[in-house]
Each structure stands twice: as structure tokens, then as C-alpha cells.
Backbone bond lengths (Angstrom), bond angles and torsions (degrees), N, CA, C in turn:
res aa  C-N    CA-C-N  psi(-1)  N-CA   C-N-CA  omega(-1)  CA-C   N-CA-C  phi
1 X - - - 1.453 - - 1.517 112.29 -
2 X 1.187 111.65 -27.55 1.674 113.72 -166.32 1.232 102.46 -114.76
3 X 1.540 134.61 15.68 1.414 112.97 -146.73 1.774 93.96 -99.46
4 X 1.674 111.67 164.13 1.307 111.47 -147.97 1.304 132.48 94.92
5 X 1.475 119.80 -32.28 1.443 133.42 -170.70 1.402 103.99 -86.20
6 X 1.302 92.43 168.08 1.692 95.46 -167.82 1.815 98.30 -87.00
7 X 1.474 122.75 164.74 1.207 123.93 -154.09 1.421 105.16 -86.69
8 X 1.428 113.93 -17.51 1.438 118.89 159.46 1.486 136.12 -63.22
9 X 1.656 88.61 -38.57 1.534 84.19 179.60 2.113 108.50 -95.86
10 X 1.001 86.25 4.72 1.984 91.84 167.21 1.215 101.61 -93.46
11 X 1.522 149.60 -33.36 1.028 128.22 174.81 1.441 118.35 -63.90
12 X 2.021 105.19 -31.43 1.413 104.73 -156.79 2.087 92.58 -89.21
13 X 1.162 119.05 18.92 1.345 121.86 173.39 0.819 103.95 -88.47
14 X 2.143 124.28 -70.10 1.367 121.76 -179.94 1.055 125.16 -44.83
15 X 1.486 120.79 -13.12 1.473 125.21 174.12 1.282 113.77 -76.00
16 X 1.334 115.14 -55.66 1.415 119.52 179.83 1.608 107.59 -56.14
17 X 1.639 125.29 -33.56 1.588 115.36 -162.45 1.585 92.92 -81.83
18 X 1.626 107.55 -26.75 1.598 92.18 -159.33 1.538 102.38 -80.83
19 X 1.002 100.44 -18.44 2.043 102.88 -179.83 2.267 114.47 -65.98
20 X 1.665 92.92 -28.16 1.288 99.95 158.26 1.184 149.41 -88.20
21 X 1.186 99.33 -20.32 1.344 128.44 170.75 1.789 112.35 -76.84
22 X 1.233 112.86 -43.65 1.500 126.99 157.50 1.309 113.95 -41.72
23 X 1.362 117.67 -56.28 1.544 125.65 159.02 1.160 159.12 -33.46
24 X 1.422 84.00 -31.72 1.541 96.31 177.98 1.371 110.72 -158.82
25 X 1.346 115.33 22.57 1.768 102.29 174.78 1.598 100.91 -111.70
26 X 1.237 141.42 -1.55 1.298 100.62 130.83 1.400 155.28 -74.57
27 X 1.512 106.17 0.94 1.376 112.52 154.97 1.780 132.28 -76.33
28 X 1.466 80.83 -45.98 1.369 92.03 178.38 2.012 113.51 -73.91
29 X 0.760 112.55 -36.07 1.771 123.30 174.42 1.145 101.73 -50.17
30 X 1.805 120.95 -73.43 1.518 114.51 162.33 0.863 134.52 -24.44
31 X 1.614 116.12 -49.80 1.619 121.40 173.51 1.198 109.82 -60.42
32 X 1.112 129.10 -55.45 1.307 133.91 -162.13 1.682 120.21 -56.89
33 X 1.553 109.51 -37.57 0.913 122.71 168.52 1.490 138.69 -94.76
34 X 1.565 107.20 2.49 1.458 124.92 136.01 1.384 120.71 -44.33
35 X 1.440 88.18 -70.77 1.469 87.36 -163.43 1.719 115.51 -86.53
36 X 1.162 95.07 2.33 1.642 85.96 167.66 1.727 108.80 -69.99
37 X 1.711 103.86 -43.69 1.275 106.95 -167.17 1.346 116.36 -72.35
38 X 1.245 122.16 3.70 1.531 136.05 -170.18 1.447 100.95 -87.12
39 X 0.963 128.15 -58.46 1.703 128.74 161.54 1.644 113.11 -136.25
40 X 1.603 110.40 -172.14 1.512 122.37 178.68 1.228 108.80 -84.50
41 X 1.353 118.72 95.94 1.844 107.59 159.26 1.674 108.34 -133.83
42 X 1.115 103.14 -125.10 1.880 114.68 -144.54 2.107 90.17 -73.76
43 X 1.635 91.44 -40.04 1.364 94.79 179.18 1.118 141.72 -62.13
44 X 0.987 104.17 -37.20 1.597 124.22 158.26 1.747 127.16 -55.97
45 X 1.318 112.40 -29.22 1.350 122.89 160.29 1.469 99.92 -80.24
46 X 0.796 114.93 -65.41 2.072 111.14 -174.03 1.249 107.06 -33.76
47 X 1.366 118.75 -57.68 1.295 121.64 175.45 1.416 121.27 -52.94
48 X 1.173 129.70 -56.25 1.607 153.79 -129.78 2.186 73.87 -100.75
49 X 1.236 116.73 -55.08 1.326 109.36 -175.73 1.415 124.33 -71.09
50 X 1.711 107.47 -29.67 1.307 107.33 -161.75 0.935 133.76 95.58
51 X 1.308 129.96 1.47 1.542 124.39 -154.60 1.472 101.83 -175.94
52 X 1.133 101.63 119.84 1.663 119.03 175.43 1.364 121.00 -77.00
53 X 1.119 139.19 131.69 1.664 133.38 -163.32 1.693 108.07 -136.66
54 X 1.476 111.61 107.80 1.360 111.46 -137.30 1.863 99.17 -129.12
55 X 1.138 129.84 93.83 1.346 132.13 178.29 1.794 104.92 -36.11
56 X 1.221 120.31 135.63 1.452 118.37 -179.43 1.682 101.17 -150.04
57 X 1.080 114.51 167.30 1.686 116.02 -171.50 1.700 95.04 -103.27
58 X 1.294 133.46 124.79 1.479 128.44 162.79 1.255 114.97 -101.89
59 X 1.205 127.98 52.00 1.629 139.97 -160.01 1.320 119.40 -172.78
60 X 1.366 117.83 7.02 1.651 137.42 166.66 1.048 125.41 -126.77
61 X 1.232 117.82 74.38 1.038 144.97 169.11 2.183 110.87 -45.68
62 X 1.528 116.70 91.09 1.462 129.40 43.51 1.166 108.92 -125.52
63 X 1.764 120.75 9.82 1.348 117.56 -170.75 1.756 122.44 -74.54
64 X 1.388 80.81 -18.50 1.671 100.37 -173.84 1.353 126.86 -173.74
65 X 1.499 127.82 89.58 0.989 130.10 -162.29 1.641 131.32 -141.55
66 X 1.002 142.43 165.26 1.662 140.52 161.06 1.274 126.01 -62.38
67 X 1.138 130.88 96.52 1.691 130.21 172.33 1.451 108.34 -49.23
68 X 1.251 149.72 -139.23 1.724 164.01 -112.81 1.590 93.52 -174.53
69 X 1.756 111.83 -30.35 1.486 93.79 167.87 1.248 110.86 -118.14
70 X 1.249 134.76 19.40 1.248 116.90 168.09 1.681 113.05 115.47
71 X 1.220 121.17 -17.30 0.991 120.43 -170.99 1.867 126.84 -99.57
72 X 0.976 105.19 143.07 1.580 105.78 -173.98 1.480 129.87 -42.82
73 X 1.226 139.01 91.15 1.815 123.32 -166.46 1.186 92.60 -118.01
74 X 1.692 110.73 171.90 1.292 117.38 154.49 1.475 110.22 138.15
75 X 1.541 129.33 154.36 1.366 111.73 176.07 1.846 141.79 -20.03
76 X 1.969 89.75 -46.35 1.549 92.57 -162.12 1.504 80.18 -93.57
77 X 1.265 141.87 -32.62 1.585 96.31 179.07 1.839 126.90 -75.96
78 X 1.180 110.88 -17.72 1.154 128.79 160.77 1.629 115.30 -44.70
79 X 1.356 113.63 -47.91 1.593 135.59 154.34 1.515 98.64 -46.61
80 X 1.255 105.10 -66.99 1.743 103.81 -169.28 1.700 128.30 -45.92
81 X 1.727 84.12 -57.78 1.441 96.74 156.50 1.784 131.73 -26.67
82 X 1.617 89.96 -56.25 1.618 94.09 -165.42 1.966 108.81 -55.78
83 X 1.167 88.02 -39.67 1.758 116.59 179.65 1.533 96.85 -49.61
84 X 1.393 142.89 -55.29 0.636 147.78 -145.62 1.628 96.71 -93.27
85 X 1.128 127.43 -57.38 1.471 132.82 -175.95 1.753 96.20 -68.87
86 X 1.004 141.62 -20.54 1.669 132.63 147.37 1.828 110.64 -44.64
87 X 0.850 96.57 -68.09 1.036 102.64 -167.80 2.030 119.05 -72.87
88 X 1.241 99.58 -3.06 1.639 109.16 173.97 1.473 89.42 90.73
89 X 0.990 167.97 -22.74 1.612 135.83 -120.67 1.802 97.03 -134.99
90 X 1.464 94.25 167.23 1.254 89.11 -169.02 2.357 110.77 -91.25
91 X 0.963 89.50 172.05 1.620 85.76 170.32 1.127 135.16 -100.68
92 X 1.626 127.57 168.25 1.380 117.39 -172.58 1.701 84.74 -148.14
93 X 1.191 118.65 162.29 1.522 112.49 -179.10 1.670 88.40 -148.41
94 X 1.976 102.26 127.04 1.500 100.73 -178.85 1.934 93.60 -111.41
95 X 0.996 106.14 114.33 1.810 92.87 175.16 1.804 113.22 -64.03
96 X 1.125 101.67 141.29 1.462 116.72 -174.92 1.466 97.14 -113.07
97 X 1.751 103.70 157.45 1.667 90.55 158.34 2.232 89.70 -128.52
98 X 1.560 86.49 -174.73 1.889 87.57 -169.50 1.960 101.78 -58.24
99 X 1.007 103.21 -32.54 2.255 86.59 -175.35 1.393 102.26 -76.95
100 X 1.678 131.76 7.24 1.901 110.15 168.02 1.100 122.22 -125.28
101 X 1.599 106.51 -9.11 1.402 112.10 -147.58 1.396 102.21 -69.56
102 X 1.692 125.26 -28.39 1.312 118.68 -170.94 1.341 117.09 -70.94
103 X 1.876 101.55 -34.85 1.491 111.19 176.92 1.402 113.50 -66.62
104 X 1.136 122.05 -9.80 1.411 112.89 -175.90 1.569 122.53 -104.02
105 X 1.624 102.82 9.56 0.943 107.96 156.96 1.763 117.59 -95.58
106 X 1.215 111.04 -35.65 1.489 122.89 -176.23 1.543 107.70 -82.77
107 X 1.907 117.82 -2.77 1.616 107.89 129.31 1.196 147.82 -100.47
108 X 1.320 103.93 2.39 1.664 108.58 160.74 1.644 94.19 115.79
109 X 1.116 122.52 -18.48 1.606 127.26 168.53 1.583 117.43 -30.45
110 X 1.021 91.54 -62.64 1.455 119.17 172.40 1.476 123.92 -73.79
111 X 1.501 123.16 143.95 1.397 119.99 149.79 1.405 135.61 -111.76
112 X 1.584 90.05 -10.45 1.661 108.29 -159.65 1.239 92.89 -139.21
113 X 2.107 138.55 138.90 1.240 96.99 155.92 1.391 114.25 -122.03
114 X 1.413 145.91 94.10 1.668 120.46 -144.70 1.797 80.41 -111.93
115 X 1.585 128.55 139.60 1.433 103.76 -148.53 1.419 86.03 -178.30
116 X 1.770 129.41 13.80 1.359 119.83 175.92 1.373 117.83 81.68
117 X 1.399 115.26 -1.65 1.839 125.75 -168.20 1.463 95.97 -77.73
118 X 1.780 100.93 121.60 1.785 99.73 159.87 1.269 122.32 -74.03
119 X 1.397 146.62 141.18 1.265 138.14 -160.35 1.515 109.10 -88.79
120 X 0.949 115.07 120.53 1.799 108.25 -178.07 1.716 97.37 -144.69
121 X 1.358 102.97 143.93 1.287 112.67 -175.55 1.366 138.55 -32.48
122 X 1.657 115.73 -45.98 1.304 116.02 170.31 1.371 120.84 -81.31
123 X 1.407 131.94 12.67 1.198 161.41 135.08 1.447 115.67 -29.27
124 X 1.637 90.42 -74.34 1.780 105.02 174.16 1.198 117.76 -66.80
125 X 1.310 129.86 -21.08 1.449 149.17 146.79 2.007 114.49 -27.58
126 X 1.558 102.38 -39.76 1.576 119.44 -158.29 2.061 89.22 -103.13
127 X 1.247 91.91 -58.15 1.417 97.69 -164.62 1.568 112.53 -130.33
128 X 1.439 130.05 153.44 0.965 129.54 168.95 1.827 127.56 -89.12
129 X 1.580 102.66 132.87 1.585 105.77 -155.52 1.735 84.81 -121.28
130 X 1.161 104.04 140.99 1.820 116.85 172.19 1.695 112.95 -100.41
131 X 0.790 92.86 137.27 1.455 139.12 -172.45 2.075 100.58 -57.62
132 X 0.857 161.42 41.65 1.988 102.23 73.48 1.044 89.67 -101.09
133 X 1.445 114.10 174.50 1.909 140.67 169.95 1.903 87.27 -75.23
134 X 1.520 80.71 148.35 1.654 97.02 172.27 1.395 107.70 -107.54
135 X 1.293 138.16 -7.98 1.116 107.72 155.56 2.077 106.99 -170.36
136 X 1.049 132.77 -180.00 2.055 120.40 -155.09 1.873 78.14 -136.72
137 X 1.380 79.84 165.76 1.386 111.04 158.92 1.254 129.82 -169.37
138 X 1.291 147.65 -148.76 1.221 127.41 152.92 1.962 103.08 -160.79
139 X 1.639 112.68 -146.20 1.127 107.33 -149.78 1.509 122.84 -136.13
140 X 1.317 121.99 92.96 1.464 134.90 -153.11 1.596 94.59 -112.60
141 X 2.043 100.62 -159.92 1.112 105.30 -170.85 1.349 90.67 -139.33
142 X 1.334 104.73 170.09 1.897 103.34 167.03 1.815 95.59 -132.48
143 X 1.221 105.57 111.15 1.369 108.33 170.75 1.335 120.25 -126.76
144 X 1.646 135.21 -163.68 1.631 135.31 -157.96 1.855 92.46 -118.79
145 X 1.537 103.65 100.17 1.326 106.57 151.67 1.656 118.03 41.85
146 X 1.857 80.36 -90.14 1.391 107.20 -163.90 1.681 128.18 -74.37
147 X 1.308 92.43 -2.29 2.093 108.17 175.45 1.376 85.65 -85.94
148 X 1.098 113.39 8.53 2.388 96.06 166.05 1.281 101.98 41.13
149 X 1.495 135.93 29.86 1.798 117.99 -178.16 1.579 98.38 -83.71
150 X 1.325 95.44 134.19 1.359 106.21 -176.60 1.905 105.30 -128.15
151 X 1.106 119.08 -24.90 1.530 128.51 -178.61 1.584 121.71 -118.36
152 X 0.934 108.40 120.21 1.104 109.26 178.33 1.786 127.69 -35.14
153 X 1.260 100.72 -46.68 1.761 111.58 162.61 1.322 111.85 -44.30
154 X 1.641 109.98 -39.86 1.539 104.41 171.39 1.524 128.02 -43.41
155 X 1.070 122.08 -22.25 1.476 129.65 -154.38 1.945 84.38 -96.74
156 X 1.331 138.28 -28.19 1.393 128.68 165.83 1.220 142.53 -18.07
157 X 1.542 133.26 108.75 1.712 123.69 -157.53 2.165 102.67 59.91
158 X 0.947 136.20 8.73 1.390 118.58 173.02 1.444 102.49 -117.47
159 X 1.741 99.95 141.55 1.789 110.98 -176.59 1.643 104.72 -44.36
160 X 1.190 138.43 -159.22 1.092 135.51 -172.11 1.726 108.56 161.92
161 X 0.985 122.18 110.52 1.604 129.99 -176.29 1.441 101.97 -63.10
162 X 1.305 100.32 145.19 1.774 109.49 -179.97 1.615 111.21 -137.13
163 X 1.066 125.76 -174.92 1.321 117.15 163.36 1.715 98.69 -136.16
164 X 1.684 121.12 154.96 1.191 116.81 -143.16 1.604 76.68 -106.22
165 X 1.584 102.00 132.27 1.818 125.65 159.67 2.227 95.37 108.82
166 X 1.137 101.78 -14.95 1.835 122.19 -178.64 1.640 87.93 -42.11
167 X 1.349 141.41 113.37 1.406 150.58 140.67 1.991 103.49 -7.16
168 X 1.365 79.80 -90.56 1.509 107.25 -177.76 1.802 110.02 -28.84
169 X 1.071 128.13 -39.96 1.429 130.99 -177.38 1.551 115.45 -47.13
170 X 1.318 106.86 -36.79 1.539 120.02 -177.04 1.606 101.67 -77.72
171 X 1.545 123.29 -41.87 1.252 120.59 -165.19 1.868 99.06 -81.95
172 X 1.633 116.37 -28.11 1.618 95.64 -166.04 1.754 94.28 -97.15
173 X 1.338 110.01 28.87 1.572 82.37 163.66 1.579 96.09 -124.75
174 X 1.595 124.64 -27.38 1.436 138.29 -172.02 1.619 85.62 -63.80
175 X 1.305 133.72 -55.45 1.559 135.40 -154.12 1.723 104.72 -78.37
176 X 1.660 110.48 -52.52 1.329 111.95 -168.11 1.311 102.53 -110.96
177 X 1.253 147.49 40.68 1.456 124.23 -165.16 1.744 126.03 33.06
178 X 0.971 110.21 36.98 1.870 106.26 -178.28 1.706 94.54 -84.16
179 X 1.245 123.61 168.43 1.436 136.43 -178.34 1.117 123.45 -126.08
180 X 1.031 115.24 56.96 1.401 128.36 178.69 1.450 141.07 -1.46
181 X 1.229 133.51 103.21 1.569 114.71 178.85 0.955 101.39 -137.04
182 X 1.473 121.03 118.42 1.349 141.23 -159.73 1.451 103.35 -92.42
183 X 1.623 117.26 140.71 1.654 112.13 171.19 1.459 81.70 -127.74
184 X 1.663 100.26 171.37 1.745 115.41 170.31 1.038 110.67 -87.80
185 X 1.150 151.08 -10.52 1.284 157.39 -152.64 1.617 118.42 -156.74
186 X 1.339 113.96 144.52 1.760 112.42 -173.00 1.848 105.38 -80.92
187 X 1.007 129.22 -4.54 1.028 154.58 172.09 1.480 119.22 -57.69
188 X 1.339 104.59 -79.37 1.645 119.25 148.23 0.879 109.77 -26.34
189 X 1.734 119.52 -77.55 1.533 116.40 -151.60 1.679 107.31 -67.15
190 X 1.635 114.52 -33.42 1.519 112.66 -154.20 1.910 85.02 -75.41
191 X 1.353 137.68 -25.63 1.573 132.24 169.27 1.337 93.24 -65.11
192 X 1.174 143.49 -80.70 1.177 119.57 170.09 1.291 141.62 17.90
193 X 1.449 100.92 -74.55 1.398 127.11 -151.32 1.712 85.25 -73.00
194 X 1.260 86.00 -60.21 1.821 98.07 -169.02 1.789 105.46 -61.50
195 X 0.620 136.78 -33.45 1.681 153.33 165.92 1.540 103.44 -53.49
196 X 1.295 132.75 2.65 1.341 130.35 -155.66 1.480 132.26 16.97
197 X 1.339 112.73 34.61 1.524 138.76 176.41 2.180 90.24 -60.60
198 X 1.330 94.15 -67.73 1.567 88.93 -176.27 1.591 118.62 -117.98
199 X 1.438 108.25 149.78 1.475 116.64 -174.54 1.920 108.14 -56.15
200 X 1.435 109.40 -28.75 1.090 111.84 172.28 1.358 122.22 -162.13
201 X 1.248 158.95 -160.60 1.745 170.29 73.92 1.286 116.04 -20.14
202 X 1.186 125.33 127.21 1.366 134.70 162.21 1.453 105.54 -104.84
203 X 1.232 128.18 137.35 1.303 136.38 -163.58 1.158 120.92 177.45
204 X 1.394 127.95 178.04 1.350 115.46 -171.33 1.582 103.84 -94.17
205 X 1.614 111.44 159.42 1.529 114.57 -148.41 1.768 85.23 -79.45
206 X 1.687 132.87 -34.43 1.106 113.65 -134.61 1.998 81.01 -76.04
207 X 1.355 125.95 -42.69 1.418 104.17 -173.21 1.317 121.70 -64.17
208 X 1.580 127.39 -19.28 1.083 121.56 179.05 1.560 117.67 -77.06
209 X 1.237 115.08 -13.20 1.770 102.77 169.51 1.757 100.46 -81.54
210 X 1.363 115.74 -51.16 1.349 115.76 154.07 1.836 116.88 -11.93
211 X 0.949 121.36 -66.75 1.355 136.37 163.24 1.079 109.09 -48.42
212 X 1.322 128.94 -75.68 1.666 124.97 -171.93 1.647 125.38 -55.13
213 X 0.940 105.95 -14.64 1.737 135.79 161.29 1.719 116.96 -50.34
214 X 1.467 86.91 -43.43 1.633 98.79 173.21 1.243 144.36 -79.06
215 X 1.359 125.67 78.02 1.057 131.99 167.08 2.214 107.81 37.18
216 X 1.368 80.54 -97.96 1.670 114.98 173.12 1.587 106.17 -20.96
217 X 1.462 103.94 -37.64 1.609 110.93 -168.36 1.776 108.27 -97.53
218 X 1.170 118.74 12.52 1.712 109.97 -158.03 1.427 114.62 -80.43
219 X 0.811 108.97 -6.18 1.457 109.28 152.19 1.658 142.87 -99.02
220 X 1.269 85.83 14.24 1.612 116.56 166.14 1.720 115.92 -101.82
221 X 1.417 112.71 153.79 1.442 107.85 167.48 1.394 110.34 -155.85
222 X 1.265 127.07 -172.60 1.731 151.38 -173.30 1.492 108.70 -102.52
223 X 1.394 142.60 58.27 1.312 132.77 -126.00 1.450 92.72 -95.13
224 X 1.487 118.73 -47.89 1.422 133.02 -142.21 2.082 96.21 -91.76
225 X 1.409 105.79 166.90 1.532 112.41 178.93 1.627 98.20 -69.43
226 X 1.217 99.78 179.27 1.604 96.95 -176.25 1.635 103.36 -135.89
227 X 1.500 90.39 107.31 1.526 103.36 171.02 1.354 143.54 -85.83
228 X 1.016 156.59 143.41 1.216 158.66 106.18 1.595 99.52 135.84
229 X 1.479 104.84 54.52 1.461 122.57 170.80 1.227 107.17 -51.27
230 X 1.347 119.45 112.44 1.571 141.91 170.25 1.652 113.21 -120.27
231 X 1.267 98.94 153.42 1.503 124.94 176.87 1.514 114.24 -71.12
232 X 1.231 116.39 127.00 1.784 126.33 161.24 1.321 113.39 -58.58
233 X 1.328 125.21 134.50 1.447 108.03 159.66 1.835 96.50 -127.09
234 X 1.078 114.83 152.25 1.251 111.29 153.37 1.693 129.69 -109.51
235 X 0.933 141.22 -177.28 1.554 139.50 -138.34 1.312 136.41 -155.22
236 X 1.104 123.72 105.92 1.778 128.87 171.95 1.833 98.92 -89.87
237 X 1.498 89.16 -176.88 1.757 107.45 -167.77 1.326 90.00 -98.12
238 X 1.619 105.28 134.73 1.386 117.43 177.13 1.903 118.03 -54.80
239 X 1.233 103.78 136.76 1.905 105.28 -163.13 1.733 120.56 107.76
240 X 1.621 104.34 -26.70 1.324 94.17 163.55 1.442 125.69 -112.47
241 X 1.073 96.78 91.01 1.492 125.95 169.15 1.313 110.38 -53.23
242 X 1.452 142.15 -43.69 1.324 147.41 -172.18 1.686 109.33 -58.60
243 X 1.786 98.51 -51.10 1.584 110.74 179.77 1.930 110.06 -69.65
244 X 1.172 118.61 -37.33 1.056 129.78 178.58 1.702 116.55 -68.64
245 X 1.466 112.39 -23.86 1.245 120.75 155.78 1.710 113.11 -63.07
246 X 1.213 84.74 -76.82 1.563 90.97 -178.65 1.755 126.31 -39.32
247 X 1.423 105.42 -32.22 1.553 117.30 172.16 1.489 116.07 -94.45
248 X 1.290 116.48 14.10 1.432 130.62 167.53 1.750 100.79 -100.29
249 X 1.176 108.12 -46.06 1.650 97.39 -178.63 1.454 107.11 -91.79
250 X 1.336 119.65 1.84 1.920 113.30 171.52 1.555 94.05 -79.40
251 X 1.461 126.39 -55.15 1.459 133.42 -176.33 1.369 98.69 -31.16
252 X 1.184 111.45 -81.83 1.756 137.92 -161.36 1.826 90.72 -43.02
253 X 1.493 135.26 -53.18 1.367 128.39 177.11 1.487 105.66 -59.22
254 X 1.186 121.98 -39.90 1.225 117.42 -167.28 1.665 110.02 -62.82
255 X 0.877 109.63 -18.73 1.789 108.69 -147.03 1.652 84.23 -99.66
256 X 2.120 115.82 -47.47 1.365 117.25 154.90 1.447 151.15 -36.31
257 X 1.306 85.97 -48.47 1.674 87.14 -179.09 1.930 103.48 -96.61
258 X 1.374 116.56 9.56 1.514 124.27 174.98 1.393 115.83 52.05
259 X 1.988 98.05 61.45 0.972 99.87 -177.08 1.441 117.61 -99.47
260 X 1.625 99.20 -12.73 1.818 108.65 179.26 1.202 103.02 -80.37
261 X 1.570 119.55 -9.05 1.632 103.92 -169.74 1.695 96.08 -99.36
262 X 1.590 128.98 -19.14 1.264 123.41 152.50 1.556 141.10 -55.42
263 X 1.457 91.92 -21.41 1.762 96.52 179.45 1.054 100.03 -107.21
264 X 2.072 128.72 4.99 1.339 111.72 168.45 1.910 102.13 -88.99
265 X 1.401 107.53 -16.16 1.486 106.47 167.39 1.342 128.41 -84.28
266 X 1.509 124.67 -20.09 1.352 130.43 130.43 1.621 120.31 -13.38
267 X 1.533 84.64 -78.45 1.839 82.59 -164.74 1.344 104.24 -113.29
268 X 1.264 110.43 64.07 1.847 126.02 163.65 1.439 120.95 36.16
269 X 1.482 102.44 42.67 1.562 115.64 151.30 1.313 133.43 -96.04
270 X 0.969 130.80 96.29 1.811 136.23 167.39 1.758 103.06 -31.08
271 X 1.264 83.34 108.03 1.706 98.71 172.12 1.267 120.36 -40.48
272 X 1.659 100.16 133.72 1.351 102.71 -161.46 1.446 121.89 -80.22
273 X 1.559 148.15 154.66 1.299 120.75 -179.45 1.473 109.31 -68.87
274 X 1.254 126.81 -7.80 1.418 130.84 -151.54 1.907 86.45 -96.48
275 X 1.260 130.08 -57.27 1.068 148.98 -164.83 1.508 110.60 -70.69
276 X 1.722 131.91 -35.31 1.341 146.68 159.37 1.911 88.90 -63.18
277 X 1.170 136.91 -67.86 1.187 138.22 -149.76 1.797 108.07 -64.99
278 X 1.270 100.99 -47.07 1.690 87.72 172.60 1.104 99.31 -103.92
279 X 1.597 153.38 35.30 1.325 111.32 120.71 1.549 138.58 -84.54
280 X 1.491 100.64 -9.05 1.601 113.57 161.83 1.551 99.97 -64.90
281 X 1.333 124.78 -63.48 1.166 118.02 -161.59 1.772 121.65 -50.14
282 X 1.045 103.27 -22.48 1.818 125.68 168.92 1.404 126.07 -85.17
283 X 1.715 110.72 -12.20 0.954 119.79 157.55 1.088 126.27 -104.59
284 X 1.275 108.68 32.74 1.408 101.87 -164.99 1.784 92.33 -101.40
């Protein structure tokens, strides 16, 4: 998870995970193993296999991404991780992008899905999401400096990068006239972007400051206000209620013992207001 980092700041991680993990896995372990033993579900395979199998984004850069070798890092698998060391077992990380991730829980691909998904009702409809959100964002653009876009209306009659199954795609072209061209992958669209295929990306704001951070990108920016700040949820397969318990009270520690606001200082995110707000609110 850490590899690359300097040996200081991997020690001063294991410190931080093991101080949370201290925290709350004898509650949560207990739980976990209640309710596995209470009937047959998701837990009982996790266990019985060993190995947790956890939908993650490898294309969001810092929530979820590819290191130099290939391997999955980033807040939500770091999240994933913790889930996984509750429960004893080892991990597996399948990258999802937004058009499968739900289906791949409702085929069994999946066990876990924490994957950048805002929670919106017909959502919970597909899959089951626990109760609080771990973490919000909302909905900007990443465009070039020099297109001066400053209003959202601006984006009217001009192509506009999307990502394919993205909520928001329907609302910024139905609301502002933008023209949508959907890719499967952030990859696509960010060649795209740079390819002058589209005037800009619509995406969620927290990767696009992420982006503007980058060197590579400095002549790009976040121009427009950022609307329609929504909640993350992440996701089990509808029916297991047992796992969805259990990942309702890992959330609720997380937000307590300020562990989302540590892995947003990990991987060089300015704490979120959403992420400062419920962990006061849990301490209260």
C-alpha cells in the first residue's frame, strides 16, 4: 500500500492504522462474527475463503489509483484494507469504473464496493449502501486557462467530456446545453480533454483539484462554482444486511477516530469540510 514512500512516513502510517485499528476491532470483530454466525451470507464466504474482494476505482487519482508498479493505492483502498484487517482476511482489489461497479456487485464479482459512487436513491434501488456516507463531493469542470469559462452556461452547444454511467452528465447538458461525450474510463476522457476533442471534463470537483496539483496539468483549472455536492456511499449486495451492519459501524469509527481526515493527509488532500464535520459530529 505504501510502497515508494519514504521509510518515515510508512512507519508514521502503520502508526496511525495501528492506533485505529486498536480502536475499534474489538468491537467491530465481535460484530462481525456475530453476525456471520447468525446465518449464511457474504461473511461467511469472506471468511471460509480468506480474502476480501473489494471494487476500487484505479483511475482517481488519490482515491484510487496505479502506482509505477501496477498496484492499487489510494484512500478508498486504504479504507478497504482496514475492512479487511477487521475481519482477519487477506485482500484482493478488482478496479471498477462508474457503468459496472454496481453490476459487479449484483454478480458476485464483488464483495465490497467503496468506488467514488454518490449515493442517490435509485442506486439503493440496485444495491445496498449503509447508513452514514463516508465521505461528499460535488461537481465542477477541468478546463484550459485560456477558454476564460467562468459560468456554467458557458459550457452551452460545446463538446464536453463525461464519464459513462456519471449522474451529473444528464443534468450539465439538460441544465446548460453542454454536449456530452461520454468515455468509460477517466483516461479517455482526460486524452480527450488534452486532444481538444472537448472544451472541458465534467467530473467530480474532489479529483479535479487533485488534477490541478499536477504539474502536467498547469494550464488547466476548476473555473466554474461547484454544484450539487452529494454524499459517497459505498456498497454491499442487496440481502446482506449483516455486512451492511457491520460497515455502518466501521464508517461511524472512521469518521470518529479521524481516520478519513488522516488518509486525506496521507495522500495530500486538504481536509474535507464534509470529513472535519462528521468527525466533530461523532465526537460530540
Amino acid at each position: 500500500m505504501t510502497s515508494g514512500l519514504p521509510l518515515k512516513q510508512k512507519n508514521r502510517e502503520k502508526r496511525m492504522k495501528n492506533r485505529f485499528l486498536a480502536g475499534v476491532a474489538t468491537t467491530l470483530l465481535a460484530s462481525a462474527l456475530s453476525v456471520a454466525a447468525a446465518s449464511a451470507d457474504v461473511l461467511d464466504t469472506i471468511k471460509e475463503r480468506g480474502t476480501l474482494i473489494v471494487g476500487v476505482k484505479a483511475d482517481y487519482k488519490p482515491y484510487g489509483f496505479l502506482d509505477t508498479s501496477g498496484n492499487v493505492i489510494g484512500i478508498e483502498p486504504d479504507l478497504a484494507k482496514d475492512v479487511a484487517d477487521i475481519l482477519g482476511v487477506a485482500i484482493e482489489y478488482v478496479p471498477v469504473v462508474s457503468s459496472n461497479r454496481m453490476q459487479f456487485l449484483e454478480q458476485g464479482k464483488i464483495d465490497l464496493m467503496i468506488a467514488t459512487m454518490t449515493d442517490r436513491p435509485d442506486r439503493r434501488e440496485v444495491v445496498l449502501i449503509p447508513d452514514p456516507n463516508y465521505y461528499s463531493s460535488g461537481t465542477n469542470i477541468l478546463s484550459l486557462k485560456s477558454l476564460g469559462l467562468t459560468e456554467w452556461e458557458d459550457l452551452r452547444n460545446k463538446p464536453v467530456c463525461g464519464i459513462q454511467g456519471a449522474f451529473y452528465n444528464k443534468a450539465t447538458s439538460q441544465n446548460y446545453g453542454a454536449e456530452i461525450v461520454a468515455f468509460k474510463g477517466t483516461a479517455e476522457a482526460y486524452s480527450a480533454l488534452k486532444a481538444g476533442n472537448c472544451a472541458a471534463f465534467v467530473y467530480d470537483d474532489s479529483a479535479i483539484v487533485a488534477k490541478t496539483n499536477d504539474p502536467e496539468w498547469a494550464d488547466y483549472e476548476m473555473p466554474l462554482q461547484t454544484i450539487d455536492d452529494a454524499p459517497w456511499g459505498l456498497a454491499v449486495a442487496l440481502g446482506e444486511e449483516n455486512f451492511a451492519q457491520m460497515m455502518s459501524d466501521m464508517i461511524i469509527d472512521w469518521h470518529k477516530t479521524g481516520r478519513i481526515l488522516e488518509l486525506e493527509t496521507k495522500w495530500g488532500v486538504t481536509n474535507t469540510p464534509f470529513a472535519k464535520a462528521m468527525n466533530e459530529k461523532y465526537n460530540q
